[in-house]
Each structure stands twice: as C-alpha cells, then as structure tokens.
N, C-alpha and C positions, 0 to 999 in steps of 0.2 A: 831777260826777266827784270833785273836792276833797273833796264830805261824805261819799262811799263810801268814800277813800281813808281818812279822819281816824277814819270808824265802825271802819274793817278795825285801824287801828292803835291802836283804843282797844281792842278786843276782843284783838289778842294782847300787851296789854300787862296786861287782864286776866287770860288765861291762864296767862302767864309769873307772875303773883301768887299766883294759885291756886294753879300746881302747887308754888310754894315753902313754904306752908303744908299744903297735905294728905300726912299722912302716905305714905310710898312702900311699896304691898302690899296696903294698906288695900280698896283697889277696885280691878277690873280697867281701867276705863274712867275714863279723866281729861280734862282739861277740853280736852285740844289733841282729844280727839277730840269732843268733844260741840260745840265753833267748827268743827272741819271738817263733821260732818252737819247743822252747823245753817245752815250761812254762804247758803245759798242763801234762806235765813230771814228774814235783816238788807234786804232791799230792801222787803219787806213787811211787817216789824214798824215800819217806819221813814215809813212813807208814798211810797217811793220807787220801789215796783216792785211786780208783781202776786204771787201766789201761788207760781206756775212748782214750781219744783223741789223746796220746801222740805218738801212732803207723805214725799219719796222717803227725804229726809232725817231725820225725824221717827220714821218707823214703823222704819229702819234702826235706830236711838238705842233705839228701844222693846224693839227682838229683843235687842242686845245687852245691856242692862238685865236680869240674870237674877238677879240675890242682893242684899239687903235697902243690902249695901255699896253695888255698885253705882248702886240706883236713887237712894241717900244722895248717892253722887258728882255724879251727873248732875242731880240737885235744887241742891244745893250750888252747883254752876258755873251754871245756870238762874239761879239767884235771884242769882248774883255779875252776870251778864251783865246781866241784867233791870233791874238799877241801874245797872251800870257805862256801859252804851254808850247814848252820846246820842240822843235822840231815838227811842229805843224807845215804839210805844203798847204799855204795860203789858196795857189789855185785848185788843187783838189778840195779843199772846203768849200769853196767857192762856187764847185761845180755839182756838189752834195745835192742839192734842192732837185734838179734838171735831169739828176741820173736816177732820181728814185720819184721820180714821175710830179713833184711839189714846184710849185710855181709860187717863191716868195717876192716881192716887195723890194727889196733891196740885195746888194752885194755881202754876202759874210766876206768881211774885210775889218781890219784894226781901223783903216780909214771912212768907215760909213757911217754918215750922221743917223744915229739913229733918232732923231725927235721930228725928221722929216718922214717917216714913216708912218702911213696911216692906216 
C-alpha cells in the first residue's frame, strides 16, 4: 500500500512539472489527463497488479489523441512518466498500446523523441 501511495505521489508531482514547462494551448490534452486515463496502468507496469482496467484507459487516450499537438503532448508526458515513477518495467509500457488492441506512433520509452511524432 505504501509503494502505491509513494508511485501515485511521484506521478502527480511529475504532472505538476510537466504542466509548468509545456506551453498553455499548445495541445488539447495535458499530462493531468494522460495520469488520470492511465493510473489504472501503474499497478501493472509496476509488477503489482494485473491488467484490469488499464486497456479502457489506453484506447480512451488514443480517441482523444487527434492532431499531430496532441499526440506530441501525450508522447511527451509518456516518456516523462516512463522515467519518472519508480519501478516502472519500461518493456511492459512499452507493450501497453499492442496488448490492448492501439497501434501508436512511437515507442513509450524515456528515449523517444517525441517532436518526431506526427
């Protein structure tokens, strides 16, 4: 319970970083939303819980995702998380998109450029 709590507070203390650097207009879709459709995510990229809900989550992220901005934003915050919260396995994020039936654009990775994303 402790390491969900400490996961949930590293992730909106990444958020709150995020959105102080990304420009405001820039994208529809910002990082407090891409932690809210993802958080059902963090028990299974973590080794701490199964799949469950994080499909629902994913493909929601994907519809909202409509302009070249956008999908930049949600790359952006992907690849801030991806580093930032503990104990994430990099390859099961990684394989998130493919398992719940979403075909994105790039690798969820700390190393993916996102501004090559279109």
């Amino acid at each position: 319970m402790a390491g969900t709590i400490k996961s949930m507070l590293v992730v909106l203390i990444a958020v709150v970083s995020i959105m102080s650097v990304v420009p405001e207009g820039e994208a529809a879709i910002g990082c407090g939303t891409v932690v809210s459709k993802l958080s059902p995510c963090i028990p299974y990229v973590t080794g701490k819980g199964a799949l469950g809900g994080c499909c629902k989550g994913i493909k929601g992220l994907y519809d909202l995702a409509k302009s070249t901005g956008d999908r930049q934003s949600v790359c952006n915050c992907l690849k801030f998380l991806a580093a930032s919260t503990s104990g994430v396995n990099l390859g099961k994020a990684a394989a998130l998109p493919g398992q719940c039936g979403v075909s994105i654009p790039y690798k969820i990775s700390p190393s993916t450029d996102c501004s090559k994303v279109k």
